[in-house]
N, C-alpha and C positions, 0 to 999 in steps of 0.2 A: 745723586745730587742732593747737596745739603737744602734743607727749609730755607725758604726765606722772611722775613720778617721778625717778627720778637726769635730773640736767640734765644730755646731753652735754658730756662735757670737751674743752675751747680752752685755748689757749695764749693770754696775756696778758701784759700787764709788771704785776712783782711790787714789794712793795713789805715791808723790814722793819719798819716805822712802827710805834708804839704800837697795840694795839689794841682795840676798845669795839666790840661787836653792836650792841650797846642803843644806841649812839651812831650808829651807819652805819643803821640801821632808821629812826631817826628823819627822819633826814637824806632817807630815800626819801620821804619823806611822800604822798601819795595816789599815789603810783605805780601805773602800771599794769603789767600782765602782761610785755611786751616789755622793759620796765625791769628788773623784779623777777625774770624769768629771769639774768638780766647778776650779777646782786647774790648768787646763791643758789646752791646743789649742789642739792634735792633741790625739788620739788612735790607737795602732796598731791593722788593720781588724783581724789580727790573732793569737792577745794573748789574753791572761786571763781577762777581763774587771776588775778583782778584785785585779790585782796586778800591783803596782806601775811602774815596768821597762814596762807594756805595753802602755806607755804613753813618752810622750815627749811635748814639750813648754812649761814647768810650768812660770806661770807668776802670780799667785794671791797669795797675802799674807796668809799667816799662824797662828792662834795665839798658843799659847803654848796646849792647849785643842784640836788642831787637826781641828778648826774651819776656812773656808776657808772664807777669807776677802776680802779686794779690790783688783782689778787693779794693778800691780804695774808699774809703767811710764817705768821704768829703765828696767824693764825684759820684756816688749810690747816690747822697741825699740830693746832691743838685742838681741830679736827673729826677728823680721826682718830683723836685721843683720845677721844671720846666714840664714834666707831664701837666702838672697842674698848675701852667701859665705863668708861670715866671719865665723872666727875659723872652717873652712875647711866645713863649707857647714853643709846641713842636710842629711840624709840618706833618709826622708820621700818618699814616689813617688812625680815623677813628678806633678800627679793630683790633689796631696793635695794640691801642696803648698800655691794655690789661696785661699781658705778655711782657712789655717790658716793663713794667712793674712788677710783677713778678721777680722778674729777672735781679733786678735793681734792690729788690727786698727783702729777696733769698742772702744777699750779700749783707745786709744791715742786720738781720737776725743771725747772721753767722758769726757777726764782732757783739752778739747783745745788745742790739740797741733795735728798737722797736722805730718801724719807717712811718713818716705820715700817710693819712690815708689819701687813697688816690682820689682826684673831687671829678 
């Protein structure tokens, strides 16, 4: 059984592209667990590994086929913007939120660019 909470950070090819959650969630459409780790920073320890809403940080591109792609620069930084309280914060524990940072910052030093710090 996979860990649950901050999804260990990997190194990926990044991408500066436009960005849309709501739009790359879609695109996952009945995904499973194995997919939906690929796509995400964090899982909740107490939902369904095979469904969508038990996830949060989506930051990796989507292509139309449900196929999880790079990095995206733009959703790295605006997860850790919301770690550190923008658009009213995250709900995660406390103890993740190191983890997905991590996570989220492995991605930003992999396109070169240096992530803020977590507050």
């Amino acid at each position: 059984m996979a860990k649950r909470g901050p999804i260990r950070s990997h190194s990926t090819e990044t991408s500066g592209a436009s960005w849309s959650g709501n739009r790359m969630e879609t695109k996952l459409g009945d995904a499973k667990a194995r997919t939906l780790r690929r796509a995400y920073a964090w899982t909740d320890p107490g939902g369904d590994p095979d469904v969508k809403a038990s996830y949060k940080f989506i930051h990796h591109e989507v292509d139309s086929g449900g196929n999880v792609g790079a990095a995206n620069v733009r959703a790295c930084t605006s997860g850790i913007g919301v770690l550190n309280g923008a658009r009213g914060g995250s709900d995660i524990p406390a103890s993740d939120r190191q983890g997905v940072y991590r996570h989220l910052a492995r991605h930003l030093r992999d396109a070169g660019e240096e992530p803020a710090d977590l507050k």
